[in-house]
N, C-alpha and C positions, 0 to 999 in steps of 0.2 A: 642746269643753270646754276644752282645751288654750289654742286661743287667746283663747277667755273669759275667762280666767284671764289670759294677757298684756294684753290691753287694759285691763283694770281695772287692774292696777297702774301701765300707760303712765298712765290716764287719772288715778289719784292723782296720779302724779308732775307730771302737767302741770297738776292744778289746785295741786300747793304750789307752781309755780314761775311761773302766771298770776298775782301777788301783785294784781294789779289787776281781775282777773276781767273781762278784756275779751275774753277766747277766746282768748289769743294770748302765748305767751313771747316776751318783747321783752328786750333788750339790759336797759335797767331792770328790769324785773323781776326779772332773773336775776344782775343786780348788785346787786339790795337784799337778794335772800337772801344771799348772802354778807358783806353788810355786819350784816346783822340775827344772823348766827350771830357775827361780830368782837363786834359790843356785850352779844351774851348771856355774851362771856368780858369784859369792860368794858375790850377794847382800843380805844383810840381810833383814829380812820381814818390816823396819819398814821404807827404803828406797825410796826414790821417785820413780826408777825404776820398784822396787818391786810391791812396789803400781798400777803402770801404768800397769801391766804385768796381776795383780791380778782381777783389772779391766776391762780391756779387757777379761779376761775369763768370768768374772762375765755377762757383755754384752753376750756374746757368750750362754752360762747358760741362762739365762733370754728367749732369742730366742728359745731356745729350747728345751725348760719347756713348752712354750708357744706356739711353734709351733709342737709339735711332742710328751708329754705325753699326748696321746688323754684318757685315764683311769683318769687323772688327780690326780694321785698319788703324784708326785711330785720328781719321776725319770722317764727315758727313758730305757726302754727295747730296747732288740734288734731287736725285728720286728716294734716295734714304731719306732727307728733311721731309717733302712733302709724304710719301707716305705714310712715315712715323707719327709727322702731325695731323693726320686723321687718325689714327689712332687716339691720340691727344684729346682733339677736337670731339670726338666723341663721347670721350670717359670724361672731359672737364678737367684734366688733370695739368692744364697748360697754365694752373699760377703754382703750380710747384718746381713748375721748370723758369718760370719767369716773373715772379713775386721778388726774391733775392736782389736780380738787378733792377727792377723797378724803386724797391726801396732805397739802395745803394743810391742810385740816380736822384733821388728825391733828396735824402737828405746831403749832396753836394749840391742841387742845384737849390736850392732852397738857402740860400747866401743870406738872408735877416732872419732864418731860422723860425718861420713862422705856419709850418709845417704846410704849406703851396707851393707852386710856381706861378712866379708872374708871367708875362707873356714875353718877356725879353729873357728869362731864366728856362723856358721853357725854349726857345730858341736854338738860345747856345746848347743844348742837349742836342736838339732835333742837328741841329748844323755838326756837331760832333759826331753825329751815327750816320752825317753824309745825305742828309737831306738839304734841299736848298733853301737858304732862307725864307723867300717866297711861300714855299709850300706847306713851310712850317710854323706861316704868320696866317695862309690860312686854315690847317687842320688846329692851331689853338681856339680860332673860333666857331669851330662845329666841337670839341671837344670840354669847353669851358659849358654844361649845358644849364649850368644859372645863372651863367650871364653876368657872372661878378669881377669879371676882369684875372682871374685866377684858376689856376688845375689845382685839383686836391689828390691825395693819393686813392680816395672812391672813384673822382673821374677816371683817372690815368688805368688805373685798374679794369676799370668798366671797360672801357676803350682798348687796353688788350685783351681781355676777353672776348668782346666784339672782332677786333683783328685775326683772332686764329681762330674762333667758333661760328662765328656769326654767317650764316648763310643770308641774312635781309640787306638786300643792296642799299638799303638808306640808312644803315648803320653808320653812328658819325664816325667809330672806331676804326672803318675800312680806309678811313685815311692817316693813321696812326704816325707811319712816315711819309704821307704827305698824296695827293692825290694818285688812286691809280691809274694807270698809263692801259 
């Protein structure tokens, strides 16, 4: 049951980020999402933000080229992502691979600079990486867990930690991109 429950969330996370639905996270793929979350805040690519956002995915990619196309192709298939990320999930070593973009993401979505997300800031993220609005208005509110009307980079943290580790079904994390299916 346990790992039931991790592979469903691997196997979301790997179809938000197959943007191409060819089976496989490629270097593009994984750079469009982070371009497509730039344009949902209407920075243009040549932007500091942009840039920082771009980066952070690049980081992320890098890790994951390196740790999980074991063919050495030079994408991640689907049985590569989820078995690597139990490997991951095990050693806890999944904010070294996803801290980078998380920050990146913070500091553009974080538009009055007040080091949160509001719920409309938190959105336009969710909606950039192809979540639907909807689902995205409700995982802010199982993820905001003091109730302050804001994500801070402890929540958002928490909450991907819970997303790739978490075997407890009532984890608010396991909706990260939005209820599972």
């Amino acid at each position: 049951m346990a790992q039931e429950l991790l592979e469903r969330k691997w196997s979301n996370f790997f179809r938000h980020f197959d943007t191409d639905g060819n089976g496989f996270i490629e270097h593009g793929d994984f750079v469009q999402r982070g371009t497509q979350v730039a344009v949902a805040f209407g920075y243009p690519a040549e932007t500091s933000a942009a840039k920082a956002v771009k980066s952070g995915f690049q980081s992320v990619w890098d890790s994951l080229v390196a740790n999980l196309d074991t063919d050495g192709d030079g994408r991640v298939s689907h049985a590569e992502f989820t078995g690597g990320m139990a490997v991951f999930a095990d050693e806890d070593r999944y904010q070294e691979l996803f801290q980078p973009a998380i920050d990146a993401l913070l500091a553009m979505g974080d538009a009055d600079g007040d080091g949160r997300l509001s719920r409309d800031e938190w959105k336009r993220i969710q909606v950039g990486y192809g979540t639907a609005e909807t689902d995205a208005e409700y995982t802010f509110g199982l993820l905001d867990v003091d109730g302050n009307g804001y994500l801070t980079r402890d929540e958002i943290s928490a909450a991907t930690l819970q997303y790739f580790t978490s075997a407890d079904p009532a984890a608010p994390g396991n909706n990260l991109y939005g209820p599972l299916a």
